[in-house]
N, CA and C atoms of all chains as a GROMACS GRO file, in nm:
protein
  582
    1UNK      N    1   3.312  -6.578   1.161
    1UNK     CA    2   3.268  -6.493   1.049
    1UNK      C    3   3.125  -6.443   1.071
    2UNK      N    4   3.029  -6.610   1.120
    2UNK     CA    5   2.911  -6.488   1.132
    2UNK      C    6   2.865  -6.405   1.261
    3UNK      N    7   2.940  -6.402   1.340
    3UNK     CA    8   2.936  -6.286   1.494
    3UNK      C    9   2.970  -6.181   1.403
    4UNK      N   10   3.125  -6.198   1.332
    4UNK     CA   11   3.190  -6.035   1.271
    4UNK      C   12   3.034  -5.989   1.189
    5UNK      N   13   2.989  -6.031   1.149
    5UNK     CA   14   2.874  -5.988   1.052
    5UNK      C   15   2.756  -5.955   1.153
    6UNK      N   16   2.724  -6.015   1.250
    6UNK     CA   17   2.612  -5.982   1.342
    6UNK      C   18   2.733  -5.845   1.367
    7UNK      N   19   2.797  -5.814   1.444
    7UNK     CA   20   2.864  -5.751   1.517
    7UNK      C   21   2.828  -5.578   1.399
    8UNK      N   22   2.838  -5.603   1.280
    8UNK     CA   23   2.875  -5.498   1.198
    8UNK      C   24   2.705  -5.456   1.106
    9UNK      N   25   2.590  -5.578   1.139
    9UNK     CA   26   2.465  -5.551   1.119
    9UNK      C   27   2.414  -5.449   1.271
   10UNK      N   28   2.475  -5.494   1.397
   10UNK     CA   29   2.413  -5.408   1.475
   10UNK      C   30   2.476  -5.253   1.499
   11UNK      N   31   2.609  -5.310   1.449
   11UNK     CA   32   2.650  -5.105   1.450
   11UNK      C   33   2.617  -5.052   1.334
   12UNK      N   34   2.556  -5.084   1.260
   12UNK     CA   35   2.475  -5.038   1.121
   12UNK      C   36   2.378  -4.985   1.124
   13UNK      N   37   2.295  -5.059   1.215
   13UNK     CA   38   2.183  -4.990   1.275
   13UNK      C   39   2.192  -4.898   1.355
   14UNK      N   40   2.236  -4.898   1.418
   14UNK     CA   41   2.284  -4.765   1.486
   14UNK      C   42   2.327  -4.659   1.433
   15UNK      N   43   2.421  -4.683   1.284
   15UNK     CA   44   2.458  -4.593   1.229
   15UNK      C   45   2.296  -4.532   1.116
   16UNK      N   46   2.224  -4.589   1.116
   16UNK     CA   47   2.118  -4.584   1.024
   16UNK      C   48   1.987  -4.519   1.078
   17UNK      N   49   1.988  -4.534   1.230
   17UNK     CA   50   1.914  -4.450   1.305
   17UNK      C   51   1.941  -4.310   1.303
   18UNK      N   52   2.128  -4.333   1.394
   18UNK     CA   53   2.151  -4.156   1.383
   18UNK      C   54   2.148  -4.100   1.243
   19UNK      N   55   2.158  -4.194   1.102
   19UNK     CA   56   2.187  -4.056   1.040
   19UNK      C   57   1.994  -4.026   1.008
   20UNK      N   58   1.876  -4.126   1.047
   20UNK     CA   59   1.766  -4.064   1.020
   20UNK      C   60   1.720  -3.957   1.083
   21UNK      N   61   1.791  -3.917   1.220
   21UNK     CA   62   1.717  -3.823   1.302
   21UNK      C   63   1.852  -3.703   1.251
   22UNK      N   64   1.980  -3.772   1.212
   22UNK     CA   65   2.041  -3.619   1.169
   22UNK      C   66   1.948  -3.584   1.024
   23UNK      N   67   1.859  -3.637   0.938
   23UNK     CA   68   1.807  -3.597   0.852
   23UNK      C   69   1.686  -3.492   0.868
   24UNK      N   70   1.596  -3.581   0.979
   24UNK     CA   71   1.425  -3.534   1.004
   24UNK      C   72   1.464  -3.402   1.139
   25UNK      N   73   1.595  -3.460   1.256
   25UNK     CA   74   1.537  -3.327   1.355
   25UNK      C   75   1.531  -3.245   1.365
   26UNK      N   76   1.395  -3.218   1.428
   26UNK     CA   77   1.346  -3.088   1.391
   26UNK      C   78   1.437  -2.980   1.425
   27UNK      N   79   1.503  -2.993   1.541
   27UNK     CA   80   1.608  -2.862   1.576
   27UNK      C   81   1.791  -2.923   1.503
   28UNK      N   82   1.853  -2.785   1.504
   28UNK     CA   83   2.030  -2.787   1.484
   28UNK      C   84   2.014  -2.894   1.588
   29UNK      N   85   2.016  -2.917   1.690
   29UNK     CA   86   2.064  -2.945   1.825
   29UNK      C   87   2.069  -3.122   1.846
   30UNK      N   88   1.930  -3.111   1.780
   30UNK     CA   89   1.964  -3.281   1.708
   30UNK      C   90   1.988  -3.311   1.626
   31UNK      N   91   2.047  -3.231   1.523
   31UNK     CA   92   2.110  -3.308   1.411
   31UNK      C   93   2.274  -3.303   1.493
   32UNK      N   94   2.323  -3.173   1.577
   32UNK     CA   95   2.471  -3.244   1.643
   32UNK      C   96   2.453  -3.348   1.733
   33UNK      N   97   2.385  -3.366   1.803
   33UNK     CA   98   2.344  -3.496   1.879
   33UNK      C   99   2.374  -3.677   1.821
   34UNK      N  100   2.300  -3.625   1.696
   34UNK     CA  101   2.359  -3.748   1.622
   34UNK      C  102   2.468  -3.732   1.545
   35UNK      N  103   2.525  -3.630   1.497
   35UNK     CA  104   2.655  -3.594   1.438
   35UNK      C  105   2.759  -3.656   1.547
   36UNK      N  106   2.713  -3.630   1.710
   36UNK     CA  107   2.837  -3.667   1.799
   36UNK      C  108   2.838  -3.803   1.792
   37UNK      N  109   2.649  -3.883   1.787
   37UNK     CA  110   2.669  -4.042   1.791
   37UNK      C  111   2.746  -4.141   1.732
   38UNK      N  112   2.722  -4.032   1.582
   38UNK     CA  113   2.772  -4.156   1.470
   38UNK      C  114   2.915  -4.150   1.480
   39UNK      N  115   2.975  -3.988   1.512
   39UNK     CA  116   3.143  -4.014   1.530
   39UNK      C  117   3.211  -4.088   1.620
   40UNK      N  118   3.123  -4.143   1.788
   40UNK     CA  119   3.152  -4.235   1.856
   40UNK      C  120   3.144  -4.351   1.796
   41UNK      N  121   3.096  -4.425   1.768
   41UNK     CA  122   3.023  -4.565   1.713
   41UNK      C  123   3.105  -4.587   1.628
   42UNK      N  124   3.206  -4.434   1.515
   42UNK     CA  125   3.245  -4.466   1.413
   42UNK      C  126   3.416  -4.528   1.517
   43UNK      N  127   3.451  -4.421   1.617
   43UNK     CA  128   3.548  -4.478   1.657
   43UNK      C  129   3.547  -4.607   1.733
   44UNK      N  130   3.424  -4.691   1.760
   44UNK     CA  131   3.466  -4.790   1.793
   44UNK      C  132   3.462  -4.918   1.638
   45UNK      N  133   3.421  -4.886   1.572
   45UNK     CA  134   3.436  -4.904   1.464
   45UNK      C  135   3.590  -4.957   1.402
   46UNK      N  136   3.651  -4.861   1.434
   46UNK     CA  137   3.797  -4.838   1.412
   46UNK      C  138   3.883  -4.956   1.507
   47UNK      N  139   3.852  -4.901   1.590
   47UNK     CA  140   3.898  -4.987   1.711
   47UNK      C  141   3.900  -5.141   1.656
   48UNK      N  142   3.762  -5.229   1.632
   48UNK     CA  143   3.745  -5.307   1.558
   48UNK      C  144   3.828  -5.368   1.449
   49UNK      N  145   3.810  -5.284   1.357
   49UNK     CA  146   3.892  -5.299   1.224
   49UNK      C  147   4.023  -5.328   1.216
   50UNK      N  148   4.088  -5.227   1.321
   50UNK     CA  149   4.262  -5.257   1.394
   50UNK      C  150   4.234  -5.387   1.454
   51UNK      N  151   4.125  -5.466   1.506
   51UNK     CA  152   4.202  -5.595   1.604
   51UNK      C  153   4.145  -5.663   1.484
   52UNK      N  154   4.083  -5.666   1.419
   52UNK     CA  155   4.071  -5.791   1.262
   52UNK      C  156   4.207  -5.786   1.142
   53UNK      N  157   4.239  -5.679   1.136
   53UNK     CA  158   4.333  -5.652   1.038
   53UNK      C  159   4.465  -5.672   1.121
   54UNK      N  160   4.487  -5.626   1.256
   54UNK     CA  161   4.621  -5.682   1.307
   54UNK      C  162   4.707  -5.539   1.290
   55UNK      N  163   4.643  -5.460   1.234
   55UNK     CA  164   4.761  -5.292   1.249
   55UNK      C  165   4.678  -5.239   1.352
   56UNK      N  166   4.803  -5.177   1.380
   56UNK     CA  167   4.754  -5.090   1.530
   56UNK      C  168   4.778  -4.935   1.503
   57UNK      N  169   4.767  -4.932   1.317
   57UNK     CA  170   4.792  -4.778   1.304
   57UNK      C  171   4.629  -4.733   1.320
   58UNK      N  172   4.525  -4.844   1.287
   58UNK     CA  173   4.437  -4.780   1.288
   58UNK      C  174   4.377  -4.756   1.410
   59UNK      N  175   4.428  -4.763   1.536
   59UNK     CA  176   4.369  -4.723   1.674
   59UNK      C  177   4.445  -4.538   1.709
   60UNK      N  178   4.561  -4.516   1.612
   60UNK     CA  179   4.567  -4.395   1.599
   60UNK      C  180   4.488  -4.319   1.565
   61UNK      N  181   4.450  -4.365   1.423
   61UNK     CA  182   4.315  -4.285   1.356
   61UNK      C  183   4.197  -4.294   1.460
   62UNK      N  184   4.175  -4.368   1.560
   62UNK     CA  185   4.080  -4.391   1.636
   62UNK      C  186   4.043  -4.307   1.746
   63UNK      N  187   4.198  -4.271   1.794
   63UNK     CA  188   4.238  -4.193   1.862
   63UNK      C  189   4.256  -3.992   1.836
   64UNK      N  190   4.249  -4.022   1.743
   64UNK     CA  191   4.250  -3.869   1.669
   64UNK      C  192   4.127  -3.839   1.598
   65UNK      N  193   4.057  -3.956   1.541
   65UNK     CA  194   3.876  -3.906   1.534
   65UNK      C  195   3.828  -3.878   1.676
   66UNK      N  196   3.856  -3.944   1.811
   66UNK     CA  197   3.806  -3.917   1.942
   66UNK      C  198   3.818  -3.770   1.958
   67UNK      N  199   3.936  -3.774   1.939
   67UNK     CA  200   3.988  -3.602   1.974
   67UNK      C  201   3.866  -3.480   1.888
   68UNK      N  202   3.907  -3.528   1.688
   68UNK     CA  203   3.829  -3.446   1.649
   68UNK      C  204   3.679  -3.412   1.652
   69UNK      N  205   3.617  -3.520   1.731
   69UNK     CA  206   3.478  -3.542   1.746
   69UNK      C  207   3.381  -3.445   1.853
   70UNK      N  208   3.527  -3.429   1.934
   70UNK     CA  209   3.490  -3.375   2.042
   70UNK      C  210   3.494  -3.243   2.068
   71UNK      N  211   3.597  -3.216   1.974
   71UNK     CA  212   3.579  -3.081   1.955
   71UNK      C  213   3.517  -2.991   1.823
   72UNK      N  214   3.474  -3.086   1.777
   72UNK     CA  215   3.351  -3.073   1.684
   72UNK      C  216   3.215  -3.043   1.773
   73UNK      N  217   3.207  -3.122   1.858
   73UNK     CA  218   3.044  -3.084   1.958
   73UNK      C  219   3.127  -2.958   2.019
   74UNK      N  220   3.182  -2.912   2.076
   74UNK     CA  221   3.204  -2.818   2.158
   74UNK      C  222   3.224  -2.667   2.065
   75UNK      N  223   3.267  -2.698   1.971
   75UNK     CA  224   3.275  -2.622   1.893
   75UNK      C  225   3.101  -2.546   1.809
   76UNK      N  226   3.036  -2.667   1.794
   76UNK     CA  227   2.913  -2.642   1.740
   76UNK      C  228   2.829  -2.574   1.867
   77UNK      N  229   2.823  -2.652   2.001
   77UNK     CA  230   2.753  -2.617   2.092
   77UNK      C  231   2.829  -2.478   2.120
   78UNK      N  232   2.907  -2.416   2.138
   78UNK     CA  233   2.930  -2.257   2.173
   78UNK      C  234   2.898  -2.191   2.055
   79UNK      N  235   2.921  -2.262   1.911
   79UNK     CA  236   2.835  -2.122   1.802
   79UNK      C  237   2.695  -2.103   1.814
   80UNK      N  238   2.637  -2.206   1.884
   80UNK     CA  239   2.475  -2.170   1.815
   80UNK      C  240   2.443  -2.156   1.963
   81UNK      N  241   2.539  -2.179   2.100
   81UNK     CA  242   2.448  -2.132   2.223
   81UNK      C  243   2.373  -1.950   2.211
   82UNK      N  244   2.269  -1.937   2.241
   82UNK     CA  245   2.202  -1.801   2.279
   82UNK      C  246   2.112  -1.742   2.193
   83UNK      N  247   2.152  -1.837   2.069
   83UNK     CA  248   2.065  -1.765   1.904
   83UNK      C  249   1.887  -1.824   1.917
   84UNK      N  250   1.863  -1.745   1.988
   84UNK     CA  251   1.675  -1.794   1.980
   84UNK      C  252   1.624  -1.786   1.850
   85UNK      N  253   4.109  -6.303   1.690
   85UNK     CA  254   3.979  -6.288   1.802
   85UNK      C  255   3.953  -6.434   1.842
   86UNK      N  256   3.870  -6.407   1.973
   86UNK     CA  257   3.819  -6.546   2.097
   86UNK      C  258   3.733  -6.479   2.125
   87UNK      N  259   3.673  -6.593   2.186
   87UNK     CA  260   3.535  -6.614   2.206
   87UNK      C  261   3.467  -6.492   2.307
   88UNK      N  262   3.544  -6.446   2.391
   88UNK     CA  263   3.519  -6.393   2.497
   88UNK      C  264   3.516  -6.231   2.443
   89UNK      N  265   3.644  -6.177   2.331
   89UNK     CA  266   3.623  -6.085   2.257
   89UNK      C  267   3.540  -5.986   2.178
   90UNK      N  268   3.435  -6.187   2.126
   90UNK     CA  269   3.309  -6.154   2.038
   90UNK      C  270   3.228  -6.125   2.090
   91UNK      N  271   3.217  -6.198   2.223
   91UNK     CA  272   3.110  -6.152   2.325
   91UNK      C  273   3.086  -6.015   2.332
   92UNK      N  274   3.204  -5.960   2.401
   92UNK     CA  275   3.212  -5.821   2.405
   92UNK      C  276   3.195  -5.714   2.323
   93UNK      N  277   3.247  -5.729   2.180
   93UNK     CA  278   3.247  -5.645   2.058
   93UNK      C  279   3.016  -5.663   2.051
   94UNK      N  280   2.996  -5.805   2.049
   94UNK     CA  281   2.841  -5.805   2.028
   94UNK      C  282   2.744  -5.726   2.096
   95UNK      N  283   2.779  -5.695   2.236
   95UNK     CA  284   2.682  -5.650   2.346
   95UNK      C  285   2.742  -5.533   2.366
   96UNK      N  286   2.819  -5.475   2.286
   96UNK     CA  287   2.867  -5.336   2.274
   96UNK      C  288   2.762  -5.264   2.127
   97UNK      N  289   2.780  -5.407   2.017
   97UNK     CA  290   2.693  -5.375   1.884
   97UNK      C  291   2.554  -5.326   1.947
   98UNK      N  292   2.534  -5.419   2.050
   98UNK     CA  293   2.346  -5.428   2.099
   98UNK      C  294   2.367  -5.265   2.144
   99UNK      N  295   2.462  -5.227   2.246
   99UNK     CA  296   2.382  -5.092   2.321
   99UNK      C  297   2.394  -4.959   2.171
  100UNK      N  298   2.479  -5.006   2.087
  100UNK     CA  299   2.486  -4.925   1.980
  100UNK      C  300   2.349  -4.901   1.909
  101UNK      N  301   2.300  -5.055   1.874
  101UNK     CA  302   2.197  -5.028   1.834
  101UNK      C  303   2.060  -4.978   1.883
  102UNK      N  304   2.075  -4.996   2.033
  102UNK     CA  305   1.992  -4.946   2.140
  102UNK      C  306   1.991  -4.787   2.117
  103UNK      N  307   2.115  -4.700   2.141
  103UNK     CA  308   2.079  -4.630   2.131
  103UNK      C  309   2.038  -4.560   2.035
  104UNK      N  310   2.094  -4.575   1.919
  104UNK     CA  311   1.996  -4.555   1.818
  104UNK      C  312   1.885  -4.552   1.768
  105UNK      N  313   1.822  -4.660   1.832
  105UNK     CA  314   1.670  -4.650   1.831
  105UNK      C  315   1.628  -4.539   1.938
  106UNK      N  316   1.664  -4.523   2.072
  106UNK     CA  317   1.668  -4.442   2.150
  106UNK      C  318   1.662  -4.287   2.101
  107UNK      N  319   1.771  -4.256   1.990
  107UNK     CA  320   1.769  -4.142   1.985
  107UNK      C  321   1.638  -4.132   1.862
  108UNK      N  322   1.601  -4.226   1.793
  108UNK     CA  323   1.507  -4.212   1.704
  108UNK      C  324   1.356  -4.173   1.755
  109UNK      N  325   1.327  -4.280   1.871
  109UNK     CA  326   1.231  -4.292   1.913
  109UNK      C  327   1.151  -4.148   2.007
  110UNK      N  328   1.301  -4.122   2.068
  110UNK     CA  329   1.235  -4.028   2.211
  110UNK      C  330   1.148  -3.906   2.188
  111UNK      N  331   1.060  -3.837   2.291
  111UNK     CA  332   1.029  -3.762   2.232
  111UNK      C  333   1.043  -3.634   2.199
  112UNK      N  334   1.135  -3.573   2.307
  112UNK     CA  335   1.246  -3.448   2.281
  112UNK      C  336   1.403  -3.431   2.275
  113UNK      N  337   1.439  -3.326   2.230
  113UNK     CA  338   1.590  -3.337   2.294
  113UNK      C  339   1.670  -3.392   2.385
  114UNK      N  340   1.628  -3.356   2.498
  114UNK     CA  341   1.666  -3.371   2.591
  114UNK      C  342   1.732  -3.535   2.667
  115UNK      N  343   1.585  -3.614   2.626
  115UNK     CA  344   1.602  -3.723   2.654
  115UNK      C  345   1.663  -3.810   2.539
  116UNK      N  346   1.645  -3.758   2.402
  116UNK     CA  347   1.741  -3.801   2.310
  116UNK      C  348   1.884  -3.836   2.301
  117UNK      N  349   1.934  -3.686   2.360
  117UNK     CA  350   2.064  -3.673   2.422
  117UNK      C  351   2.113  -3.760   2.516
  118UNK      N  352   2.030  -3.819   2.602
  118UNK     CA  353   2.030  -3.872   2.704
  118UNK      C  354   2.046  -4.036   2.619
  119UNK      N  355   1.991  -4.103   2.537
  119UNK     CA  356   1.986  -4.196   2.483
  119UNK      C  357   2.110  -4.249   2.421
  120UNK      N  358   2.131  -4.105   2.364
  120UNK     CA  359   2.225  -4.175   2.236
  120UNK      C  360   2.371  -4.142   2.301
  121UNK      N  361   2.389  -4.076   2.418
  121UNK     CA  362   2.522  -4.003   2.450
  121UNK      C  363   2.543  -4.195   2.514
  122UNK      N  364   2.470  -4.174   2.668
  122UNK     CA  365   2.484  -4.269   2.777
  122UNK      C  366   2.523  -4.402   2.665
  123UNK      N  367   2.414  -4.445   2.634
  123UNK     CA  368   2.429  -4.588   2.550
  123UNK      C  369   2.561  -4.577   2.450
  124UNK      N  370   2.577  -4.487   2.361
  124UNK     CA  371   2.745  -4.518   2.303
  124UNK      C  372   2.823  -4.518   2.360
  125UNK      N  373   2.837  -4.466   2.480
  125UNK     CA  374   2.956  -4.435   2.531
  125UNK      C  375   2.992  -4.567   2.624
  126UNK      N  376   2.876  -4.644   2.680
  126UNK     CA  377   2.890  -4.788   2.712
  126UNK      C  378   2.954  -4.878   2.602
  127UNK      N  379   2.901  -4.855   2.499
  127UNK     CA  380   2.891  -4.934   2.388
  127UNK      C  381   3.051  -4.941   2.330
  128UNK      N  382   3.067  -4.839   2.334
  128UNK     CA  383   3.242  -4.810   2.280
  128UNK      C  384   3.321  -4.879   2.394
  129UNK      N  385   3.279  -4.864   2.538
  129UNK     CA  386   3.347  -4.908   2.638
  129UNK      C  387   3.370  -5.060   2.588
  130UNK      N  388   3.224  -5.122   2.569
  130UNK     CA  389   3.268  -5.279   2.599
  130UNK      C  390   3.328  -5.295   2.452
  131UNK      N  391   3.291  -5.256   2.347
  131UNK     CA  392   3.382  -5.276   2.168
  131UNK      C  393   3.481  -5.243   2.244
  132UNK      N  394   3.582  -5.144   2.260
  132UNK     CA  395   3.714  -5.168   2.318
  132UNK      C  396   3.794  -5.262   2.392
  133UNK      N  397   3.698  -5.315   2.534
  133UNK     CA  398   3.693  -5.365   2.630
  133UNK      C  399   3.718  -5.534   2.543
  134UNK      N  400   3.651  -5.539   2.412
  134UNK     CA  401   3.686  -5.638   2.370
  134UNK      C  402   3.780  -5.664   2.284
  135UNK      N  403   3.838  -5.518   2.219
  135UNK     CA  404   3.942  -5.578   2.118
  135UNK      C  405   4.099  -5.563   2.259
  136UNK      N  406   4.095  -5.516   2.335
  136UNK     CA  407   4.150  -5.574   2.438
  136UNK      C  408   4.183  -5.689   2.452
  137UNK      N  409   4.045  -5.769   2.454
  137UNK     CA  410   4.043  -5.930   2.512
  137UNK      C  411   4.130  -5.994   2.339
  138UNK      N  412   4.100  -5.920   2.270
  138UNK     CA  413   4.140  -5.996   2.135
  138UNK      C  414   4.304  -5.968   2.080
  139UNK      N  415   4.344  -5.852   2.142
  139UNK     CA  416   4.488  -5.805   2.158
  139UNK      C  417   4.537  -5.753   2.220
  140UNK      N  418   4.633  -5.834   2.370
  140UNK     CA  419   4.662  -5.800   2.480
  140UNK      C  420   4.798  -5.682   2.497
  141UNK      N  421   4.842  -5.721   2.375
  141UNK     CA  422   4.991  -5.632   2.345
  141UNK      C  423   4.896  -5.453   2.336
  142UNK      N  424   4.783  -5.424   2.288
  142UNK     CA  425   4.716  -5.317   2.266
  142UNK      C  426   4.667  -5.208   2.335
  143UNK      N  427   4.744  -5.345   2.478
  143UNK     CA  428   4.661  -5.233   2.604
  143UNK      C  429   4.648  -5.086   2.651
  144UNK      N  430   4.798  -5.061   2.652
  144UNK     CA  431   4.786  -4.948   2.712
  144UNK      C  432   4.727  -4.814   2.597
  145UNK      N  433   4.753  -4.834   2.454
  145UNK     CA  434   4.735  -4.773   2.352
  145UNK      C  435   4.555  -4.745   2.354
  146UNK      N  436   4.448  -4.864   2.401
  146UNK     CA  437   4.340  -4.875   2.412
  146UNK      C  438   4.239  -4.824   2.531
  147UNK      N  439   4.332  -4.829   2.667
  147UNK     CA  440   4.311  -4.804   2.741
  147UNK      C  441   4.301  -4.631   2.761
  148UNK      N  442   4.385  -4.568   2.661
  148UNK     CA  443   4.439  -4.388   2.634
  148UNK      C  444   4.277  -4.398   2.589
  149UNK      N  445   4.260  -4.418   2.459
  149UNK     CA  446   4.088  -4.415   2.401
  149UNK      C  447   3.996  -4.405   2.478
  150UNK      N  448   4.008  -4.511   2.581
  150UNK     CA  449   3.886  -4.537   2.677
  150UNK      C  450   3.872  -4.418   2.750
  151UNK      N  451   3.999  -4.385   2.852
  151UNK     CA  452   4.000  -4.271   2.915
  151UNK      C  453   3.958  -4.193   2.832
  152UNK      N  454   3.979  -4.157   2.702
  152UNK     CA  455   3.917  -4.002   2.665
  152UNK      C  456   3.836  -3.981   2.637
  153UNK      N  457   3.763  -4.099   2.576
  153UNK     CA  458   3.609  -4.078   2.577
  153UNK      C  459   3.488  -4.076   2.712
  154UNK      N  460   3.561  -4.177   2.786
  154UNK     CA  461   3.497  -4.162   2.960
  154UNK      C  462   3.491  -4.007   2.967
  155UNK      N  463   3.632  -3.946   2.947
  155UNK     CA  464   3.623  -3.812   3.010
  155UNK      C  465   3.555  -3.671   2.900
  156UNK      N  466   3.562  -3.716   2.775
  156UNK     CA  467   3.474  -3.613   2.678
  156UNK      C  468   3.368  -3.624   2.650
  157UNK      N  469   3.312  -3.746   2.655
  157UNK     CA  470   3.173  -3.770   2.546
  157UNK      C  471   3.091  -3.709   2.644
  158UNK      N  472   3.047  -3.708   2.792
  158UNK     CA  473   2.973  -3.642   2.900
  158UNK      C  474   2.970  -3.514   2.883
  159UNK      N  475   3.124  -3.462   2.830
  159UNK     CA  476   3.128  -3.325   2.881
  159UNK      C  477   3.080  -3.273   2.754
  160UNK      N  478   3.103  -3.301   2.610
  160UNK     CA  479   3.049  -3.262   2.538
  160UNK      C  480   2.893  -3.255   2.487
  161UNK      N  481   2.858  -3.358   2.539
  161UNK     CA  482   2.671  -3.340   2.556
  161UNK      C  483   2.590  -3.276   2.656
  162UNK      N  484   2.695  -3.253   2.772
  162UNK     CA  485   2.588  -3.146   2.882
  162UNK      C  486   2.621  -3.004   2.822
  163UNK      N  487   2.737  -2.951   2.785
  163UNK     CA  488   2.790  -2.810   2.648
  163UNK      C  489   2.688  -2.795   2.617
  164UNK      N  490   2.658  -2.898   2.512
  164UNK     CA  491   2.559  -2.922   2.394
  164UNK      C  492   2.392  -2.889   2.451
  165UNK      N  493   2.379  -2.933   2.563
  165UNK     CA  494   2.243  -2.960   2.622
  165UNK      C  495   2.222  -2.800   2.651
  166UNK      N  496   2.292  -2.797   2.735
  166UNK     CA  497   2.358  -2.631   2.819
  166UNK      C  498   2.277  -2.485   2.734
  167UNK      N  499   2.311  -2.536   2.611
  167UNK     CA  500   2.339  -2.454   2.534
  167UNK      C  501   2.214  -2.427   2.433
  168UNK      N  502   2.140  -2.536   2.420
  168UNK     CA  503   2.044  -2.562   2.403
  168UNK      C  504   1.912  -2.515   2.478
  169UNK      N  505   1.954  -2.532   2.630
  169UNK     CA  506   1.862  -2.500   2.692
  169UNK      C  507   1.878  -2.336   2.698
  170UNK      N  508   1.950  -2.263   2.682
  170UNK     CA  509   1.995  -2.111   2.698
  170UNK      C  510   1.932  -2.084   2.543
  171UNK      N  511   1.945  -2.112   2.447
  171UNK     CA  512   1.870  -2.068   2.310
  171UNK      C  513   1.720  -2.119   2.321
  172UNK      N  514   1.645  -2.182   2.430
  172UNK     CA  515   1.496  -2.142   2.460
  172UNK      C  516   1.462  -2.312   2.384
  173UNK      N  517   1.496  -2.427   2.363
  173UNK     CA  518   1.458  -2.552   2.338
  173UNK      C  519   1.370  -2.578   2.463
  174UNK      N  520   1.216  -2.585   2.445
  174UNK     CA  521   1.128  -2.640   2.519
  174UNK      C  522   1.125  -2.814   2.535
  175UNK      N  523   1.157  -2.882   2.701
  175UNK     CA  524   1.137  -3.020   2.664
  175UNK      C  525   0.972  -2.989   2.674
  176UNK      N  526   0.960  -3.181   2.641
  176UNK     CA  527   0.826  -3.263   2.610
  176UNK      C  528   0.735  -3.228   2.722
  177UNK      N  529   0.639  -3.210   2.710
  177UNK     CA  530   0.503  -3.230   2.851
  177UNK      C  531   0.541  -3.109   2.918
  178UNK      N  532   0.479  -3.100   3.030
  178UNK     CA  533   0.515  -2.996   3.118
  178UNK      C  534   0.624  -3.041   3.205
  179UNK      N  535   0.763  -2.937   3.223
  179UNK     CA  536   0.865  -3.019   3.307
  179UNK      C  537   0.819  -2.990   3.500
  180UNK      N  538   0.832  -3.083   3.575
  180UNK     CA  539   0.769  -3.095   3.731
  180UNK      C  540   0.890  -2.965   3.764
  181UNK      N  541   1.006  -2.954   3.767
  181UNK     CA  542   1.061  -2.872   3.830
  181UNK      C  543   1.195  -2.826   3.716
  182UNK      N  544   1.146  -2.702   3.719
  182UNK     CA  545   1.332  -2.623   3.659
  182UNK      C  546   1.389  -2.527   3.754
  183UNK      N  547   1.519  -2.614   3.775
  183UNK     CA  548   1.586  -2.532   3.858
  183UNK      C  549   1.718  -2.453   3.786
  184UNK      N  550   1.698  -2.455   3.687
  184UNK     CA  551   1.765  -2.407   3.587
  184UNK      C  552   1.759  -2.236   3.533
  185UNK      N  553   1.555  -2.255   3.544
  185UNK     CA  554   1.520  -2.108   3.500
  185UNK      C  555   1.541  -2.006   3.585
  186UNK      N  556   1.492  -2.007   3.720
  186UNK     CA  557   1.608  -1.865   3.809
  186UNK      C  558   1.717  -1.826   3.762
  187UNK      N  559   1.826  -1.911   3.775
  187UNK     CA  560   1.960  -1.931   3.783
  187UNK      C  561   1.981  -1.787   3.617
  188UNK      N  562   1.928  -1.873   3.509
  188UNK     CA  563   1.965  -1.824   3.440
  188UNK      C  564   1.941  -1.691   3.392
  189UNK      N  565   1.805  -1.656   3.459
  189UNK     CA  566   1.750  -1.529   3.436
  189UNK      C  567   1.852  -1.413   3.514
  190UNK      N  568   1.845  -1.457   3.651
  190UNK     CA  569   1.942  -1.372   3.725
  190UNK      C  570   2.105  -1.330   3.621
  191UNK      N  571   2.163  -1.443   3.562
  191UNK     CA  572   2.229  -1.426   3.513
  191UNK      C  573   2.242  -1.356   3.359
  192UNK      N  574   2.162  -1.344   3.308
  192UNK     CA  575   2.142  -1.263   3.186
  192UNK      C  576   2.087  -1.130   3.254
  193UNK      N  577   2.056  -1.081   3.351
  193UNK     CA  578   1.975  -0.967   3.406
  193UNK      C  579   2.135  -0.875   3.437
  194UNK      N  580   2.224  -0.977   3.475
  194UNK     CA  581   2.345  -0.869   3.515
  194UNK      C  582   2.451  -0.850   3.385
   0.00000   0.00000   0.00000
């Protein structure tokens, strides 16, 4: 019990960093930067949650935030490439 | 979960939280990117790598994840960087060498 709790204080922090620099950075470019972090971190997250709970539906959802995450950065990075 | 699981899920938590500070701390883009991409993408490796160790029946379903993030999370932050650097984002200090700026000038010239 208390690893699961260390385990979920240190991806907290992590989640608590990226969302301060998606708040303060100064450019778009780092607020997707951490937009991409926190959606990684969130899928291992997931990952997690499926081997404590024992369903393995949630490594689907894990698997389909991967997908949407990614084409979330690619998507952001070609609208705003060239706009000085 | 076992022991060997927690291990893994923990020192996956650490590079999480690493990079996070990483991306907080640095002092431009560039190397930000560099912080927070590299370090999660370890970090997810070994959290996986451990609910693996914690459910062996999970494998091949876990192993699909791994591969796709090995093969996207890179490609979507050099895009990102790419793209960045083409809309005029100055890094930190003076940079020693861009071999970037020819390249690109020639290519907007045609």
């Amino acid at each position: 019990m208390i690893l699961q709790i260390i385990f979920f204080v240190l991806l907290g922090l992590g989640l608590v960093f990226a969302a301060i620099r998606l708040a303060v950075g100064p450019t778009a470019f780092d607020r997707v930067i951490s937009l991409d972090m926190i959606n990684i971190i969130i899928t291992g997250l997931l990952a997690v949650i499926a081997a404590l709970k024992g369903d393995a539906m949630y490594l689907d959802i894990a698997l389909v935030f991967a997908v949407l995450a990614f084409l979330e950065t690619i998507v952001f990075a070609r609208f705003m490439e060239g706009k000085k | 979960m076992n022991t060997l699981s927690y291990i893994l899920i923990i020192a996956g938590g650490i590079f999480y939280a690493t990079g996070g500070l990483g991306l907080l701390r640095m002092p431009d883009l560039y190397t930000r990117a560099q912080a927070g991409t590299k370090a999660t993408t370890l970090g997810t490796m070994l959290t996986l790598a451990g609910v693996i160790a914690a459910r062996p029946e999970w494998t091949l379903k876990i192993l699909l994840i791994m591969l796709f993030i090995v093969a996207t999370n890179p490609v979507g932050s050099s895009t990102l960087i790419r793209s960045a650097y083409r809309s005029g984002v100055k890094p930190y200090g003076v940079p020693v060498v861009d071999e970037l700026e020819d390249l690109y000038k020639k290519e907007d010239e045609q």
